[in-house]
N, C-alpha and C positions, 0 to 999 in steps of 0.2 A: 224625435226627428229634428226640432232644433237645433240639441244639441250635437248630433252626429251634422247636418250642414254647414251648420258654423267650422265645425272640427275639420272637415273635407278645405273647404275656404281657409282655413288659417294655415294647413300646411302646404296647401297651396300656392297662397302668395310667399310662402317662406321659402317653396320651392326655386319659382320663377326667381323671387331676389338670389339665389343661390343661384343659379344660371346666371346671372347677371353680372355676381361675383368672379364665375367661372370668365365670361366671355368677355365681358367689359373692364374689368378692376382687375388682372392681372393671375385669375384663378390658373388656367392652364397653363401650362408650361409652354408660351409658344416660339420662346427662343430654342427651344429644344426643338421641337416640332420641324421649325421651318427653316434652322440655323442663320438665322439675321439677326441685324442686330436690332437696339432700341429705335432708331430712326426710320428705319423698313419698317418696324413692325408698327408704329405710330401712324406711318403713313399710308401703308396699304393694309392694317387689320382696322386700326381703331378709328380713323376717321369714317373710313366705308361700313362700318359696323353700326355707330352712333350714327350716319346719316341713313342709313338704311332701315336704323329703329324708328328714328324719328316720320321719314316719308310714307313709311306702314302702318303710323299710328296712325297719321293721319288721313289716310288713305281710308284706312278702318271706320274712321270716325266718320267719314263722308260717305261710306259705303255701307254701312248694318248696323242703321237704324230698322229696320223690315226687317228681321230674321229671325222665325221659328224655332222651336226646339232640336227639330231634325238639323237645321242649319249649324246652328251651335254646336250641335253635334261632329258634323265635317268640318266646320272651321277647326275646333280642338282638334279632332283628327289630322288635321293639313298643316298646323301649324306644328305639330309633334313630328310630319315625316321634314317638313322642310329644316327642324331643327338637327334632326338624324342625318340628312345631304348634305349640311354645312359641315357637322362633326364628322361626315367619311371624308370629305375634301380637308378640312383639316387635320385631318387622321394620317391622311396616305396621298397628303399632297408631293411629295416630294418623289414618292414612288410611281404616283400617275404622272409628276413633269420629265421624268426617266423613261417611262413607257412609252409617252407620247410624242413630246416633244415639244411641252406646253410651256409657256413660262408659269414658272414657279410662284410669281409676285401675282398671274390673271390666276389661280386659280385660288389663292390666298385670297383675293378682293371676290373672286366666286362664293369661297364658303365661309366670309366675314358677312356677304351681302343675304345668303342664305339664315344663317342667324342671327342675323339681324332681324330678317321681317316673322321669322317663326317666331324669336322673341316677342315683339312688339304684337301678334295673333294671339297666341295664347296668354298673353298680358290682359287683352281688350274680349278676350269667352272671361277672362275670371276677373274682370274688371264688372263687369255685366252682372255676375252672380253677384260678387258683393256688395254690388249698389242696391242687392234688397235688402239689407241689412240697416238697421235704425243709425244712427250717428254716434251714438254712444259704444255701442257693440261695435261699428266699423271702427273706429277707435286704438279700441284696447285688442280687437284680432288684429290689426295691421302694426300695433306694436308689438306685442306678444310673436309673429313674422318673423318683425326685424331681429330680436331678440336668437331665436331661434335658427334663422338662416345665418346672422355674425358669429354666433358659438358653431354651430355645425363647419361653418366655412372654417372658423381655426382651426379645429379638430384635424379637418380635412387637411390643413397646409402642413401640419406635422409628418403626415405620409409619404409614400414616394410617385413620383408623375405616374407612375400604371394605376394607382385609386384615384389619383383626381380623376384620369380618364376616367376610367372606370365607376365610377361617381357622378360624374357628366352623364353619362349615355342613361345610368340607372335613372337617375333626379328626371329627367325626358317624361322614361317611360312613366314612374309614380306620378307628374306633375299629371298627363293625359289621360293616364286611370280616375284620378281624385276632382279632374272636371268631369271626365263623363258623370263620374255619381252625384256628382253635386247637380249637374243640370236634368239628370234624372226625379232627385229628389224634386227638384223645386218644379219641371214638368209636372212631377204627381199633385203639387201642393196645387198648381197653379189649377190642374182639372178639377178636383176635390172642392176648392172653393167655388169652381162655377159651377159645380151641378148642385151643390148647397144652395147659391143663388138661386139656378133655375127652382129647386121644390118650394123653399120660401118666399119667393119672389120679392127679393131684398137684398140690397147689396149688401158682401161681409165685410167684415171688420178685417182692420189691416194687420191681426193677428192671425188672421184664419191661417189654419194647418200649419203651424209656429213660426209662418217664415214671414216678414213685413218684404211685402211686395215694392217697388219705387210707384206702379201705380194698379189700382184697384184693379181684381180682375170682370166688373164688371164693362171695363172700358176696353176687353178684349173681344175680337172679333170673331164667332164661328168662323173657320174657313171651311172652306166647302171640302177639301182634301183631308186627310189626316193630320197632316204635318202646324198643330197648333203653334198659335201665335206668342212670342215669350211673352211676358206680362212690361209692359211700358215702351214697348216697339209698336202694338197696333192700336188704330185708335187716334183719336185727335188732341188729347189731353195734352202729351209729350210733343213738341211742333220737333223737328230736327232742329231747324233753326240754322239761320244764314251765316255764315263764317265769320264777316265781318263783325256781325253783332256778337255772334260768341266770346270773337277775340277781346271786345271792346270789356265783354262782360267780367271778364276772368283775368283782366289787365295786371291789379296789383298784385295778385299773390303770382303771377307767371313772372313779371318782373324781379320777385325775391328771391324765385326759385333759378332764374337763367342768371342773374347777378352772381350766385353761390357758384350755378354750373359754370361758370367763367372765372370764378376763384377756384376752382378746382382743377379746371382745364390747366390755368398756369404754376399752381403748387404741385402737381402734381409730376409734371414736366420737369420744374426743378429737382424735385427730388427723386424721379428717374434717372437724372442726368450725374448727380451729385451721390448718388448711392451704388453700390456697385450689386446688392442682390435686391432684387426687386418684392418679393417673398418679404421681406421684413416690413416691407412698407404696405405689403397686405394685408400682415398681423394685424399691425398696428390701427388700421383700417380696421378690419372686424373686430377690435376688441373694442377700439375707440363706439363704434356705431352698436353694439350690444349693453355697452355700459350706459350710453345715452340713452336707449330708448328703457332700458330697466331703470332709469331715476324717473323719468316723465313716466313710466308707467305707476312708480310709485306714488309721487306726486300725485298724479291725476285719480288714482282710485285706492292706493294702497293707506296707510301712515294712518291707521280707523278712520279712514272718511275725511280727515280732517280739512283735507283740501280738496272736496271732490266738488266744491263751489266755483272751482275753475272751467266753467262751461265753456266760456268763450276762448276756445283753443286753436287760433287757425294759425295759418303762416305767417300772415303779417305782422303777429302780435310775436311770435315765436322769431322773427327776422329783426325787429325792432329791441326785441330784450337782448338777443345776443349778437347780434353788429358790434357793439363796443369790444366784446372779447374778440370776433374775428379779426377786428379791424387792428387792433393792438399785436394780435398772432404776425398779423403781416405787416406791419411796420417792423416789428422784433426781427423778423426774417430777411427784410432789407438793411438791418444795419449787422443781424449776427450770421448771416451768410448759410453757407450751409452747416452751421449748429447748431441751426433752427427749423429747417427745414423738413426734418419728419415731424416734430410737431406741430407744426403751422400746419402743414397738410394735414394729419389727421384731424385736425380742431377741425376744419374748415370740410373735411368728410364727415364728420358726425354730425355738423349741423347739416351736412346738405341732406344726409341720409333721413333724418326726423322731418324734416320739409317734405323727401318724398313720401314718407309714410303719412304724410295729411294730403296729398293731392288728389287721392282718393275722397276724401271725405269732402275737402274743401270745394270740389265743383260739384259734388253730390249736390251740396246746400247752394250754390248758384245756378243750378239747373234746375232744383226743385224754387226757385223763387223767379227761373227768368222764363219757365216754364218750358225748356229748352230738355231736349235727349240727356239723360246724363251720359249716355258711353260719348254721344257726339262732343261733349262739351270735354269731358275725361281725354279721350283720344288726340284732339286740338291742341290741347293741353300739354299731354307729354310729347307732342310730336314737336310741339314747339320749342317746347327746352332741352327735346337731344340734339335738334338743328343748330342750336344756338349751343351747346358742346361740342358738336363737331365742330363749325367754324369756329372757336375759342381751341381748340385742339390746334386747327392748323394754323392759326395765328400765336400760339407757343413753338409749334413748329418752326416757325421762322424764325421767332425771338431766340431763342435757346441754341438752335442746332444748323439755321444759317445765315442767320447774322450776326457781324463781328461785333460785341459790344462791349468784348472784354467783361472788366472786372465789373461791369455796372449790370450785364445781364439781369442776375438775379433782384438787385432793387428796383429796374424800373420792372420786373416783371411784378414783384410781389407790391408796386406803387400805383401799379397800373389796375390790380386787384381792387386794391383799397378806395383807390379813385371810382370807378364803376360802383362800387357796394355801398361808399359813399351817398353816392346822386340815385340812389333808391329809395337809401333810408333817409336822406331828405325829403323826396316826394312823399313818401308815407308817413312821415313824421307830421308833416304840414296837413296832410288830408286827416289825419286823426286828432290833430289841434282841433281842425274847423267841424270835425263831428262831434267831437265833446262838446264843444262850444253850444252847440246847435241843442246837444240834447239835456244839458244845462238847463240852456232858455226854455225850453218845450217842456222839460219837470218841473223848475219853477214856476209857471202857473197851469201845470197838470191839477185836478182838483180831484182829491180824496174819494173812494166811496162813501166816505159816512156822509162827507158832504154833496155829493151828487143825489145819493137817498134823500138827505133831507129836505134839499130843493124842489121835489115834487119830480127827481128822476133826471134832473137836468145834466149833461153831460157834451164837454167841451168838447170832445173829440170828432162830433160828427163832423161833419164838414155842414157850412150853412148854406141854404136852401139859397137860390138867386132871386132875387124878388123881381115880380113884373108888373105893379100896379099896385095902385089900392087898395083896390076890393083883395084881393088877393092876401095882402097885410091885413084886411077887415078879417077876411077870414078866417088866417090862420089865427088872431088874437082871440078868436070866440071859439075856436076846434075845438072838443073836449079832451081829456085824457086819454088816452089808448087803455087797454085791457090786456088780460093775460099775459103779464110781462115785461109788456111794449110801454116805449116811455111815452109821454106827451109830446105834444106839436112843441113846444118850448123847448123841447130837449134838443131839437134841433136846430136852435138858432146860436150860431156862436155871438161870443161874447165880447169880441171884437169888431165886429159888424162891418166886418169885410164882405161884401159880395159878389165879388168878382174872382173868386177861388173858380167856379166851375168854365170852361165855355158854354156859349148859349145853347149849343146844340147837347149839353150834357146838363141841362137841368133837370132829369129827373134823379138825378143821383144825388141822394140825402136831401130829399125834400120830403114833406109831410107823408106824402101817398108812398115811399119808397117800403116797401118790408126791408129789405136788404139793409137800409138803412138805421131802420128801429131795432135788426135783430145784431146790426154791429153795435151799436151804443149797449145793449144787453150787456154784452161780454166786455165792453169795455169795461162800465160800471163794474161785472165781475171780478175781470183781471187787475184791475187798475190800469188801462192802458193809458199813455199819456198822448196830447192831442195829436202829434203828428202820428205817430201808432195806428190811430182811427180814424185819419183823415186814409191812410193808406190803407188800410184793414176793408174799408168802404169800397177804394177803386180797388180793389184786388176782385174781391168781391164781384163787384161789376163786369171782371176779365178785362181789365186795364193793366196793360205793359210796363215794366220798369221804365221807360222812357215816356210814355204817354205818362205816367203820373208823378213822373221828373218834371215833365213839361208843365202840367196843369198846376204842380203845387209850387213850382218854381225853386226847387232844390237840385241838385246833383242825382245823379245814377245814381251814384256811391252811398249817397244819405239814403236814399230810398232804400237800396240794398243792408245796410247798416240797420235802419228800422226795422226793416221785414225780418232779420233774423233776429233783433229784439222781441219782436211781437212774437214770432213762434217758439222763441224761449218761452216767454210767460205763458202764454196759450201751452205749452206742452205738446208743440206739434212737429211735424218735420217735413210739409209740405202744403201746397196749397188748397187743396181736393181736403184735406184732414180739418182746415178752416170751413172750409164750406159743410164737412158734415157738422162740425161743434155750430154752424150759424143754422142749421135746419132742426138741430134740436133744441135751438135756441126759444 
């Protein structure tokens, strides 16, 4: 069963990016279609298209968090017919503005704005399923996608416009077949592990019926009706979580990805402008975007293993190695004009396209640490950075096709790229100085298990207890050692003899009496964790927020964030509830 849901999920999203291909990147023929030219179609398909994915994501994301399997089920259904209404409008636009009397361009922006949001719907039902999927697996199925939608899409542009049709409408109906059954399956996984619950009376394991849930389904609610709750919608585990804080959470990798979408928006333009079949430049585009993601898929799992120590694979690390090459693409494009220009744009597609194949993952893992919805934090996400391509659209618009700027067009456009991608990879560059920095200092006097063993269990990571008196010091110097496990009262005390880590109203956290606290020092000793590790491991623990334990430890979001996906490296985990079972059996 795993294996066929994964299978339903992988050509699934390979689908959707093939519609994407089609409707966004230049798949359809729609100069044929609608007989206008590049600046008509720029303006009334592709801005209204990109902004209408973008408002739907968002919308999505604000809107279903609460929504059952039956729901999921009518969304996929609704978002398949609205994609069918945009495709008869762009189908037989020209013959309905003949029958009726409609302008041609309202009915063009009708069924650009109609695929737009069935795009962005059936994005966010199969955004939903794959977020049960572990990080590894999400991974290599959303490259394995791209891989598959870039080759199928060239196949496809060797044909003549009645298969791309034709192929459109098909790609629909498969993508809304391959959700139902996927949310089928994981419906059944999801009953299957709670009536397993109910007989043993014990929550299952996040393997139950092969599918890793994003949260246990013991944290699902009977409803009283049929129509069960998806597994990480009901319940209090996943909060929605308020916009602003989402936005705050998900800052540096959005800014990598709308920096790219803005170097695309303008290479793209140009080589619209400067090309005269547009088709070439879509080749180039799926080959460019299928040969990227078959090297990083090699890299990361293929070559015997050899580099499959590349865990820490997100955008920012991915935006920071290859900025130098974009950034060179487009300067070369500003002094060799357009003899540079399909290659610059394809460079600068392939990296955006392996970005979007991690945006998936990447706020999985900042949703599962800020303890936030993952679709809500997903949906925010990309609704963010097609808004931020439409605007970048129409601000090419202007550059390129109505205003006069002569022979320098194309350099300030491709300066203007480099400028912006720039002032990212600055900010990132500096936030990853000062975390190295940080976790530097925090290893170097991390202390060893052999050495914590030998000390009678002592271990630097807890956080130290605040002292309130004497007797209190008397006491805890005579405690005895703990049992079964549990380290001693000393184990507690750092070694720094800071204590004013906690506020006073949070003294019982990592003091003597705390379990929580003796059974994180456990697994520190285990793991090796190093002290900020365990100073965090503690407040998480406790259900303290990325910002409440920024505040209290006196670090950054970001450091906090940057640790907790360290620490669930080591621990071998992918969530915060997967911490708390490893400390119960601690």
């Amino acid at each position: 069963m795993r294996k066929s849901y994964r299978v339903y999920l992988t050509l699934g999203f390979s689908l959707v990016l093939l519609i994407g291909l089609f409707t966004m990147w230049g798949g359809l023929p729609l100069h044929i279609l609608t007989g206008l030219g590049i600046t008509d179609i720029l303006l009334f398909w592709s801005v209204p298209h990109i902004a209408a994915i973008g408002a739907a994501f968002i919308a999505s994301g604000m809107a279903f968090h609460a929504v059952g399997w039956k729901g999921w089920r009518r969304i996929a259904l609704a978002a398949g017919m609205v994609l069918v209404v945009g495709y008869c409008l762009l189908l037989c636009g020209r013959e309905v503005a003949l029958a009726t009397g409609l302008s041609l361009l309202l009915l063009l922006v009708l069924g650009a704005v109609s695929m737009g949001v069935g795009t962005a719907l059936v994005f966010s039902v199969l955004a939903f399923m794959l977020g049960s999927l572990d990080e590894e697996h999400l991974i290599k199925d959303l490259l394995v996608s791209l891989v598959i939608s870039s080759l199928a899409f060239l196949a496809l542009m060797q044909g003549s416009e009645g298969l791309l049709l034709a192929c459109f409408g098909v790609s629909v109906l498969l993508l809304v077949i391959l959700l139902l059954l996927a949310i089928g399956q994981a419906e059944k996984a999801s009953l299957s592990g709670r009536s397993a619950h109910r007989k043993r009376g014990a929550q299952p394991g996040p393997e139950q019926s092969g599918i890793v849930l994003l949260h246990k389904p013991s944290a699902l609610r009977v409803a009283a009706s049929s129509d069960e709750k998806a597994p990480g919608q009901a319940g209090a585990r996943a909060m929605p979580g308020p916009f602003l804080s989402i936005a705050a959470s998900i800052r540096e990798p959005f800014l990598c990805v709308a920096a790219i979408m803005f170097a695309i928006a303008l290479t793209r333009s140009i080589a619209l402008r400067g090309l005269a079949d547009a088709s070439v430049i879509s080749a180039a585009d799926g080959f460019g975007a299928a040969a990227a993601a078959l090297v990083l898929y090699l890299i990361r799992y293929g070559l015997g293993g050899l580099l499959r120590g590349l865990r820490d694979f997100d955008i920012e690390r991915f935006y920071l190695v290859l900025f130098p090459t974009m950034a060179t693409a487009l300067v070369l494009l500003s002094l060799l004009g357009d003899q540079f220009v399909l290659a610059s744009g394809t460079l600068v597609y392939m990296v955006f396209m392996v970005s979007f194949a991690l945006i998936l993952p990447s706020t999985a893992i900042i949703a599962r640490i800020e303890g936030y919805a993952p679709l809500r934090v997903f949906c925010i996400f990309m609704g963010g950075i097609h808004l931020v391509f439409a605007a970048a659209t129409v601000l090419a618009l202007i550059l390129y096709y109505y205003a006069d700027l002569g022979a320098a067009t194309i350099p300030v456009g491709a300066l203007l790229a480099v400028y912006v991608l720039a002032m990212i990879y600055t900010v990132l560059h500096n936030r990853l100085r000062r975390t190295q920095s940080t976790q530097a200092n925090e290893q170097a006097v991390a202390v060893p298990p052999s050495s914590a063993q030998s000390r009678g269990g002592l271990w630097r990571t807890v956080i130290p207890p605040r002292p309130t008196g004497a007797a209190r010091k008397s006491d805890a110097r005579q405690k005895p050692s703990g049992h079964s496990g549990n380290v001693s009262h000393s184990s507690l005390k750092g070694t720094t003899g800071q204590s004013d880590v906690l506020a006073p109203e949070d003294e019982a956290v990592g003091t003597p009496a705390d379990p929580i606290a003796l059974k994180c020092a456990g697994l520190g000793i285990r793991f090796s964790l190093t002290e900020r590790e365990g100073d965090i491991m503690v407040l998480l623990a406790h259900g303290r927020s990325v910002p409440a334990i920024a505040q209290q430890l006196f670090i950054s979001e970001n450091t906090v964030r940057t640790h907790t996906k360290a620490l669930y490296l080591k621990l071998s985990i992918h969530s915060k509830q997967e911490m708390l079972d490893l400390l119960e059996q601690e």
